[in-house]
Steps between C-alpha positions, in 0.01 A plus 500: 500500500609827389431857369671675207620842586540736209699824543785666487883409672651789620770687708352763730757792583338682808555788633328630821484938544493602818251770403165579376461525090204749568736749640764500228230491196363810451146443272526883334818331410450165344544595130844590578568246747871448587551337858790317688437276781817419734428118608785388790348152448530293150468136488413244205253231539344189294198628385234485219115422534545087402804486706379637812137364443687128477713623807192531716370164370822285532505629856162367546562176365360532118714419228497749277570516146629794357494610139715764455859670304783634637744662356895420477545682813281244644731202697449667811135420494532178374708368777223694697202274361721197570542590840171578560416151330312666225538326179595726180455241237250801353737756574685619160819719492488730192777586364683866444209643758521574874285362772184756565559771756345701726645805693280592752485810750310436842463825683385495874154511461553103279450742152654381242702622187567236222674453160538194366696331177261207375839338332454119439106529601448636194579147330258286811253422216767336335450253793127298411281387755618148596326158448523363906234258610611644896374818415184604709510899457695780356552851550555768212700805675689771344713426227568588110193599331470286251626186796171592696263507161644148403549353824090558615409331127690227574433459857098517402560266238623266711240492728745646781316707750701857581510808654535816372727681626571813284643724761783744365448368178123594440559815345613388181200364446192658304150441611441212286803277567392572877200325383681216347686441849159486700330296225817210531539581903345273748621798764613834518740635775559951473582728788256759551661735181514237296138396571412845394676530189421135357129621570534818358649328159337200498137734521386245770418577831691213800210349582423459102888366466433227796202366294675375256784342757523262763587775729682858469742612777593877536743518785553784696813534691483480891088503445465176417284445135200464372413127333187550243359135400181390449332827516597561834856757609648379814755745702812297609652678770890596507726318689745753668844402489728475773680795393530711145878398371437556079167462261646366204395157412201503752271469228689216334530273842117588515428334184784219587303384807127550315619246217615251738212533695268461177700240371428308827120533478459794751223724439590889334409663830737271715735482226531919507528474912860254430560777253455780777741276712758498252544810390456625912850281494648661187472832595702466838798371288751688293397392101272273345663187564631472825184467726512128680232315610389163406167382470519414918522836592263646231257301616523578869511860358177455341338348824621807673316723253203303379426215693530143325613451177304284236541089581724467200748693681476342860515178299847585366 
Protein backbone atom coordinates (compact mmCIF):
# COMPACT_ATOMS: atom_id res chain seq x y z
CA UNK A 1 0.00 0.00 0.00
CA UNK A 2 1.09 3.27 -1.11
CA UNK A 3 0.40 6.84 -2.42
CA UNK A 4 2.11 8.59 -5.35
CA UNK A 5 3.31 12.01 -4.49
CA UNK A 6 3.71 14.37 -7.40
CA UNK A 7 5.70 17.61 -6.97
CA UNK A 8 8.55 19.27 -7.10
CA UNK A 9 12.38 18.36 -5.38
CA UNK A 10 13.89 21.25 -4.18
CA UNK A 11 16.59 23.12 -2.10
CA UNK A 12 15.11 25.75 0.20
CA UNK A 13 17.68 28.67 1.03
CA UNK A 14 16.06 30.49 4.11
CA UNK A 15 16.61 33.37 5.44
CA UNK A 16 14.89 34.67 8.65
CA UNK A 17 14.73 39.05 9.09
CA UNK A 18 14.66 40.07 12.27
CA UNK A 19 12.17 42.77 11.30
CA UNK A 20 8.82 43.56 10.06
CA UNK A 21 8.43 43.81 5.96
CA UNK A 22 5.47 46.30 6.64
CA UNK A 23 7.83 48.79 8.04
CA UNK A 24 10.47 48.79 5.32
CA UNK A 25 7.77 48.70 2.28
CA UNK A 26 6.40 51.80 1.79
CA UNK A 27 2.86 51.23 -0.49
CA UNK A 28 3.12 55.06 -2.15
CA UNK A 29 6.30 53.37 -3.05
CA UNK A 30 5.80 50.02 -4.61
CA UNK A 31 6.24 50.97 -8.31
CA UNK A 32 9.68 51.87 -7.53
CA UNK A 33 10.36 49.33 -5.06
CA UNK A 34 14.07 48.81 -4.19
CA UNK A 35 14.58 47.18 -0.61
CA UNK A 36 17.48 45.35 1.27
CA UNK A 37 16.85 43.11 4.08
CA UNK A 38 20.02 42.30 6.42
CA UNK A 39 19.30 38.48 7.50
CA UNK A 40 22.15 37.36 10.40
CA UNK A 41 20.63 33.88 9.88
CA UNK A 42 20.93 31.81 6.38
CA UNK A 43 20.61 28.17 6.26
CA UNK A 44 19.74 25.61 3.31
CA UNK A 45 17.27 22.92 3.70
CA UNK A 46 15.71 19.81 1.64
CA UNK A 47 12.69 21.09 0.49
CA UNK A 48 10.03 20.94 -2.32
CA UNK A 49 6.18 20.16 -1.98
CA UNK A 50 6.63 16.03 -2.96
CA UNK A 51 9.67 15.89 -0.90
CA UNK A 52 8.46 17.26 2.22
CA UNK A 53 4.83 15.90 1.65
CA UNK A 54 6.70 12.18 1.42
CA UNK A 55 8.83 13.41 4.49
CA UNK A 56 5.75 13.72 6.65
CA UNK A 57 4.45 10.36 5.35
CA UNK A 58 7.67 8.21 5.67
CA UNK A 59 7.72 9.50 9.23
CA UNK A 60 4.34 8.17 9.69
CA UNK A 61 4.96 4.93 8.34
CA UNK A 62 3.56 5.25 4.52
CA UNK A 63 5.70 4.44 1.80
CA UNK A 64 5.67 6.93 -0.43
CA UNK A 65 6.37 7.09 -3.97
CA UNK A 66 7.66 10.03 -5.40
CA UNK A 67 7.60 11.13 -9.01
CA UNK A 68 9.75 13.77 -9.46
CA UNK A 69 13.34 15.47 -11.42
CA UNK A 70 16.17 16.81 -10.05
CA UNK A 71 18.61 18.43 -11.49
CA UNK A 72 22.56 17.63 -11.72
CA UNK A 73 23.01 19.45 -8.59
CA UNK A 74 20.82 16.89 -7.15
CA UNK A 75 23.13 13.91 -5.18
CA UNK A 76 22.62 15.58 -2.07
CA UNK A 77 18.97 14.78 -2.13
CA UNK A 78 19.29 11.56 -3.39
CA UNK A 79 21.37 10.24 -0.62
CA UNK A 80 18.60 12.18 1.35
CA UNK A 81 15.62 9.92 -0.04
CA UNK A 82 17.83 6.89 0.66
CA UNK A 83 18.25 7.79 4.06
CA UNK A 84 14.96 8.57 4.66
CA UNK A 85 14.12 5.08 2.96
CA UNK A 86 12.24 6.74 0.21
CA UNK A 87 12.62 5.00 -3.00
CA UNK A 88 13.57 7.26 -6.20
CA UNK A 89 13.12 4.67 -8.83
CA UNK A 90 10.62 7.68 -10.30
CA UNK A 91 12.99 10.24 -9.56
CA UNK A 92 14.84 11.43 -12.96
CA UNK A 93 18.03 13.62 -13.04
CA UNK A 94 17.91 15.92 -16.12
CA UNK A 95 20.68 16.78 -17.48
CA UNK A 96 22.51 20.44 -18.04
CA UNK A 97 19.60 21.87 -15.46
CA UNK A 98 19.81 22.61 -11.72
CA UNK A 99 17.66 21.23 -9.00
CA UNK A 100 14.50 23.79 -8.35
CA UNK A 101 15.09 26.50 -5.79
CA UNK A 102 13.54 28.51 -3.53
CA UNK A 103 14.99 31.56 -1.60
CA UNK A 104 12.79 32.48 0.92
CA UNK A 105 12.64 35.58 3.42
CA UNK A 106 10.74 34.94 6.84
CA UNK A 107 10.37 38.19 8.67
CA UNK A 108 9.22 38.14 12.41
CA UNK A 109 5.76 38.25 12.02
CA UNK A 110 6.29 34.28 9.81
CA UNK A 111 5.79 36.70 6.33
CA UNK A 112 7.33 35.51 3.75
CA UNK A 113 9.35 36.73 0.62
CA UNK A 114 10.02 34.09 -2.16
CA UNK A 115 11.76 33.62 -5.56
CA UNK A 116 12.14 30.56 -6.90
CA UNK A 117 14.10 28.87 -10.13
CA UNK A 118 11.71 25.94 -11.38
CA UNK A 119 15.10 24.32 -13.06
CA UNK A 120 14.64 20.51 -13.67
CA UNK A 121 10.70 20.80 -12.66
CA UNK A 122 10.18 22.16 -15.72
CA UNK A 123 10.97 18.63 -17.42
CA UNK A 124 8.55 16.49 -14.31
CA UNK A 125 6.08 15.71 -17.15
CA UNK A 126 8.75 14.07 -18.80
CA UNK A 127 8.25 11.60 -15.87
CA UNK A 128 4.52 9.58 -16.76
CA UNK A 129 2.33 8.45 -14.21
CA UNK A 130 3.51 4.93 -13.25
CA UNK A 131 1.77 1.51 -13.77
CA UNK A 132 2.00 0.14 -9.71
CA UNK A 133 -0.66 -2.28 -8.61
CA UNK A 134 0.45 -0.84 -4.65
CA UNK A 135 -0.81 2.34 -5.50
CA UNK A 136 -3.97 3.38 -3.41
CA UNK A 137 -3.87 7.37 -3.84
CA UNK A 138 -1.92 10.17 -5.28
CA UNK A 139 -1.40 13.68 -4.78
CA UNK A 140 -0.85 16.36 -7.66
CA UNK A 141 1.15 19.41 -5.91
CA UNK A 142 3.04 22.12 -7.47
CA UNK A 143 5.17 21.38 -10.20
CA UNK A 144 5.85 22.26 -14.10
CA UNK A 145 2.78 23.25 -15.79
CA UNK A 146 2.48 21.11 -18.28
CA UNK A 147 3.74 17.97 -15.32
CA UNK A 148 0.45 18.89 -13.36
CA UNK A 149 -1.92 18.96 -16.75
CA UNK A 150 -0.48 15.44 -17.72
CA UNK A 151 0.01 13.97 -14.48
CA UNK A 152 -4.09 14.55 -13.33
CA UNK A 153 -5.00 12.86 -17.06
CA UNK A 154 -3.10 10.13 -16.32
CA UNK A 155 -3.77 9.72 -12.75
CA UNK A 156 -7.79 9.89 -13.73
CA UNK A 157 -7.19 7.55 -16.35
CA UNK A 158 -5.96 5.21 -14.24
CA UNK A 159 -8.56 5.13 -11.96
CA UNK A 160 -6.11 6.59 -9.15
CA UNK A 161 -7.95 8.66 -6.65
CA UNK A 162 -5.94 12.23 -5.84
CA UNK A 163 -5.84 15.31 -4.30
CA UNK A 164 -5.49 18.47 -5.58
CA UNK A 165 -3.22 20.28 -4.32
CA UNK A 166 -2.51 23.41 -6.48
CA UNK A 167 -1.08 25.65 -3.87
CA UNK A 168 1.75 28.09 -5.22
CA UNK A 169 1.23 26.77 -8.44
CA UNK A 170 -2.54 27.71 -9.04
CA UNK A 171 -1.95 30.86 -10.59
CA UNK A 172 -0.82 29.74 -13.78
CA UNK A 173 -3.82 28.38 -14.32
CA UNK A 174 -6.90 29.96 -16.28
CA UNK A 175 -10.40 29.37 -15.17
CA UNK A 176 -10.99 26.49 -17.31
CA UNK A 177 -7.96 24.26 -16.64
CA UNK A 178 -9.04 24.98 -12.87
CA UNK A 179 -12.04 23.23 -14.04
CA UNK A 180 -10.23 20.39 -15.57
CA UNK A 181 -8.37 19.80 -12.08
CA UNK A 182 -11.78 19.66 -10.08
CA UNK A 183 -13.48 17.62 -12.83
CA UNK A 184 -10.31 14.72 -12.52
CA UNK A 185 -9.92 15.53 -8.49
CA UNK A 186 -11.47 13.26 -6.01
CA UNK A 187 -10.26 16.24 -3.37
CA UNK A 188 -9.13 19.58 -3.19
CA UNK A 189 -6.73 20.93 -0.44
CA UNK A 190 -6.14 25.44 -0.71
CA UNK A 191 -5.32 27.72 2.17
CA UNK A 192 -7.76 30.31 2.68
CA UNK A 193 -6.15 32.66 -0.51
CA UNK A 194 -6.01 30.03 -2.55
CA UNK A 195 -9.63 28.99 -1.84
CA UNK A 196 -10.51 32.44 -2.90
CA UNK A 197 -8.75 32.74 -6.01
CA UNK A 198 -9.54 29.09 -7.44
CA UNK A 199 -13.25 30.30 -6.74
CA UNK A 200 -12.91 33.48 -8.16
CA UNK A 201 -11.42 31.76 -11.57
CA UNK A 202 -13.05 28.76 -11.59
CA UNK A 203 -16.68 31.10 -11.38
CA UNK A 204 -17.82 28.55 -8.68
CA UNK A 205 -18.64 29.32 -5.37
CA UNK A 206 -16.73 26.45 -2.37
CA UNK A 207 -19.63 24.94 -1.55
CA UNK A 208 -20.40 24.53 -5.53
CA UNK A 209 -16.52 23.19 -5.87
CA UNK A 210 -17.19 20.46 -2.91
CA UNK A 211 -20.17 19.12 -4.97
CA UNK A 212 -18.42 17.87 -7.41
CA UNK A 213 -15.58 16.29 -4.84
CA UNK A 214 -15.35 13.91 -2.21
CA UNK A 215 -14.48 16.66 0.08
CA UNK A 216 -12.66 20.24 -0.23
CA UNK A 217 -10.24 21.36 2.54
CA UNK A 218 -9.31 25.13 2.90
CA UNK A 219 -6.88 25.31 5.75
CA UNK A 220 -6.35 28.15 7.71
CA UNK A 221 -3.22 28.49 9.62
CA UNK A 222 -3.39 28.29 13.53
CA UNK A 223 -7.51 28.32 12.98
CA UNK A 224 -7.86 25.08 12.15
CA UNK A 225 -10.02 24.53 8.50
CA UNK A 226 -13.02 24.17 7.22
CA UNK A 227 -13.89 20.44 5.55
CA UNK A 228 -17.02 20.94 2.98
CA UNK A 229 -18.43 17.29 1.98
CA UNK A 230 -21.62 16.19 1.47
CA UNK A 231 -23.30 19.46 1.63
CA UNK A 232 -22.33 20.07 4.97
CA UNK A 233 -18.77 22.64 6.06
CA UNK A 234 -17.29 21.43 9.20
CA UNK A 235 -14.74 23.88 11.22
CA UNK A 236 -11.62 21.85 12.31
CA UNK A 237 -10.10 23.63 15.01
CA UNK A 238 -6.20 24.59 15.08
CA UNK A 239 -3.94 22.77 16.97
CA UNK A 240 -1.49 25.30 18.65
CA UNK A 241 1.95 24.32 18.54
CA UNK A 242 4.23 24.07 21.27
CA UNK A 243 6.03 27.02 20.20
CA UNK A 244 6.33 29.13 16.65
CA UNK A 245 10.11 28.11 15.36
CA UNK A 246 9.48 28.67 11.15
CA UNK A 247 6.15 28.29 8.76
CA UNK A 248 7.61 26.95 5.80
CA UNK A 249 6.56 23.52 4.92
CA UNK A 250 3.57 23.55 7.44
CA UNK A 251 1.28 23.24 4.72
CA UNK A 252 3.17 20.40 3.06
CA UNK A 253 3.47 18.13 6.48
CA UNK A 254 -0.36 19.01 6.63
CA UNK A 255 -1.08 17.35 3.47
CA UNK A 256 1.76 14.54 4.34
CA UNK A 257 -0.21 13.38 7.41
CA UNK A 258 -3.94 13.88 5.56
CA UNK A 259 -2.75 11.34 2.73
CA UNK A 260 -1.60 8.85 5.11
CA UNK A 261 -4.48 9.18 7.06
CA UNK A 262 -6.80 8.79 3.83
CA UNK A 263 -4.80 6.19 2.54
CA UNK A 264 -5.52 4.27 5.81
CA UNK A 265 -9.32 4.60 5.59
CA UNK A 266 -9.73 7.54 8.10
CA UNK A 267 -12.50 9.78 7.49
CA UNK A 268 -11.60 13.67 5.83
CA UNK A 269 -12.51 15.30 9.13
CA UNK A 270 -10.14 13.01 11.28
CA UNK A 271 -7.79 12.83 8.54
CA UNK A 272 -7.48 17.02 8.61
CA UNK A 273 -7.20 16.76 12.73
CA UNK A 274 -3.60 14.30 12.03
CA UNK A 275 -3.00 17.07 9.56
CA UNK A 276 -3.45 19.87 12.33
CA UNK A 277 -1.04 17.63 14.45
CA UNK A 278 1.54 17.61 11.97
CA UNK A 279 1.98 20.71 10.87
CA UNK A 280 1.54 21.96 14.99
CA UNK A 281 5.04 19.77 14.93
CA UNK A 282 6.52 21.38 11.80
CA UNK A 283 6.24 24.70 12.75
CA UNK A 284 8.26 24.36 16.13
CA UNK A 285 11.24 23.07 14.01
CA UNK A 286 13.75 24.95 11.94
CA UNK A 287 12.72 23.87 7.95
CA UNK A 288 10.44 21.60 6.40
CA UNK A 289 12.07 18.47 7.04
CA UNK A 290 13.38 18.19 10.29
CA UNK A 291 10.22 17.86 12.55
CA UNK A 292 10.34 14.14 14.35
CA UNK A 293 7.66 12.29 15.45
CA UNK A 294 6.55 8.92 14.51
CA UNK A 295 3.22 7.74 14.21
CA UNK A 296 3.41 6.88 18.39
CA UNK A 297 3.63 10.24 19.31
CA UNK A 298 1.26 11.70 16.62
CA UNK A 299 -1.17 9.71 17.78
CA UNK A 300 -0.94 10.49 21.47
CA UNK A 301 -0.83 14.09 20.05
CA UNK A 302 -4.06 13.64 18.46
CA UNK A 303 -5.68 12.12 21.70
CA UNK A 304 -4.47 15.19 23.43
CA UNK A 305 -6.31 17.42 20.96
CA UNK A 306 -9.28 15.45 19.75
CA UNK A 307 -10.02 12.60 21.68
CA UNK A 308 -9.72 9.03 19.93
CA UNK A 309 -8.59 8.54 16.70
CA UNK A 310 -10.55 6.38 14.06
CA UNK A 311 -10.14 2.27 14.87
CA UNK A 312 -7.90 1.94 11.87
CA UNK A 313 -5.42 3.87 13.68
CA UNK A 314 -5.66 2.29 17.28
CA UNK A 315 -5.51 -0.93 15.27
CA UNK A 316 -2.04 -0.08 13.93
Amino acid sequence: MSSLICGSLAFDTIALFEGRFAEHILPEKVHVLNVAFLVPELRRDFGGCAGNIAYTMRLLGGQPVVLATLGEDGSAYEQRLDSLGIGREHVRVVPNTHTAQAHIVTDRDDNQITSFHPGAMQFAHTQPVPALSGLRLGILAPDGRQAMIEHAAQMAAAGLPFVFDPGQGLPMFDGPALRDFVAQADWVVVNDYEAAMLAERTGWSLEQLAAQLRGLVVTRGAQGCDVFEAGACTRVPGLAARRVVDPTGCGDAFRGALLWALESGWPLVDACRLGNVLGACKVACSGPQNHTPDLDQALQDFRSAYGEPPASARAA
